[in-house]
C-alpha distance (Angstrom), angle and dihedral (degrees) to the residues before:
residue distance angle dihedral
X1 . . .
X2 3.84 . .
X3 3.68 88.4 .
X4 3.66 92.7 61.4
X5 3.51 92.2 42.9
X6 3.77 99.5 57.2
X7 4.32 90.3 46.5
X8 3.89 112.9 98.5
X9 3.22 91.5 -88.3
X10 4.01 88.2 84.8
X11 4.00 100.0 25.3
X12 4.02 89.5 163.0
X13 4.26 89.5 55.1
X14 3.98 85.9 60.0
X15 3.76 96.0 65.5
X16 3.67 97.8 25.8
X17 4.01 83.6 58.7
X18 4.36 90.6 40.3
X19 3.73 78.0 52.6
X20 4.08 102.9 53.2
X21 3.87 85.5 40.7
X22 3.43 91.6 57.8
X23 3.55 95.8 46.7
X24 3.69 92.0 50.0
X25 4.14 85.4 56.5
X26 3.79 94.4 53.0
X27 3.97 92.6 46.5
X28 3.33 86.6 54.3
X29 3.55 99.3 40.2
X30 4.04 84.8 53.0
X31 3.38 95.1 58.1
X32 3.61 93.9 48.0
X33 3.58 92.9 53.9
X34 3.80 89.5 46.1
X35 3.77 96.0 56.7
X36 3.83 93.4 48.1
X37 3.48 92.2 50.4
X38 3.89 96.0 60.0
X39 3.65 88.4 50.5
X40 3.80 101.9 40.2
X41 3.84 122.8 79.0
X42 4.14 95.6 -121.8
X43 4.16 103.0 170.0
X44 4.01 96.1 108.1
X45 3.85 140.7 22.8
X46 3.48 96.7 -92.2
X47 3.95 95.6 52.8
X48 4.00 88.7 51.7
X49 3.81 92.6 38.3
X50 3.74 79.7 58.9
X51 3.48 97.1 41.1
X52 4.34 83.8 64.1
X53 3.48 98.4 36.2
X54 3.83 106.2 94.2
X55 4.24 101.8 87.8
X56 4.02 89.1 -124.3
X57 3.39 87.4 58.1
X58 3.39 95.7 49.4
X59 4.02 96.9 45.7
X60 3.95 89.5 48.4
X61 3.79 92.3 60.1
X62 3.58 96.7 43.9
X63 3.92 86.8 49.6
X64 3.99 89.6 45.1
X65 3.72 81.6 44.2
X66 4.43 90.7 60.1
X67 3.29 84.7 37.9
X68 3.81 99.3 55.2
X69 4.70 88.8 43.0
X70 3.84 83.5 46.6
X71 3.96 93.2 46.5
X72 3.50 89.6 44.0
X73 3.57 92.6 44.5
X74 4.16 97.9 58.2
X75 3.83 95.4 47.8
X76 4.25 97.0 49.5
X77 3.48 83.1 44.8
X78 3.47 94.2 56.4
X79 3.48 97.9 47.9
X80 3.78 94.0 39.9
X81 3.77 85.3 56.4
X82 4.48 93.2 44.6
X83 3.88 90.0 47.6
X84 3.49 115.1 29.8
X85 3.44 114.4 73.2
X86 3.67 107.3 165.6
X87 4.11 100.5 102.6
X88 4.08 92.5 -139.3
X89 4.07 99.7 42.8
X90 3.48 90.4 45.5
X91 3.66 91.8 50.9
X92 3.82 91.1 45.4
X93 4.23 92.7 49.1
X94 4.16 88.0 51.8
X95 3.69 86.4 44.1
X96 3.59 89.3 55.4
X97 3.40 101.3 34.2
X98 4.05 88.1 60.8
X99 3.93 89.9 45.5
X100 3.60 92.1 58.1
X101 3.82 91.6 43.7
X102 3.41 94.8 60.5
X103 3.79 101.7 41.2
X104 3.79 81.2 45.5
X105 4.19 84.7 70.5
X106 3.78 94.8 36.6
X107 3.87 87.7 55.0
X108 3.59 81.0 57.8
X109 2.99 111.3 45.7
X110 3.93 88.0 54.6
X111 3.67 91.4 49.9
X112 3.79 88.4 55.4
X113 4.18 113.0 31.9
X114 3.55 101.3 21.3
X115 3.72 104.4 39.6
């Protein structure tokens, strides 16, 4: 049943379903992050570089991060593609809206791994 609804016979079900998915990973992400921080000593930089510094951690937020571009991603692009009409602006504003995306993760990823 899910199979058939995620062929391209449904292409809107794909993302709708990318979308809850991602969702689900940020809810539980929050929650996560919610119960560490009530047990974690967070009032300077060392207590919150501590707070990231086991590699699960780490991996989850970056994951939460994608998650969170990708989430973002499906519902501007839906309204982009309800509201703008204009062929070439609307083209331009997804164009955009991807670019950022993406340098969205990079930016993390440098913030995290290289930093």
């Amino acid at each position: 049943m899910i199979l058939d609804l995620l062929t391209k016979k449904y292409p809107g079900f794909r993302l709708w379903f990318l979308q809850r998915i991602s969702g689900f990973i940020i809810a539980i992400f929050s929650v996560i992050f919610i119960t560490r921080l009530y047990f974690f000593d967070t009032d300077s930089f060392q207590g919150w570089k501590n707070f990231f510094a086991p590699f699960w951690m780490q991996l989850l937020l970056l994951i939460t991060w994608i998650c969170i571009c990708f989430h973002g991603w499906i519902g501007v692009r839906n309204v982009i593609k309800d509201y703008i009409r204009y062929y070439y602006l609307r083209i331009f504003l997804l164009n955009l809206t991807a670019i950022s995306s993406i340098a969205y993760v990079f930016f993390m990823l440098w913030i995290f791994y290289l930093s």
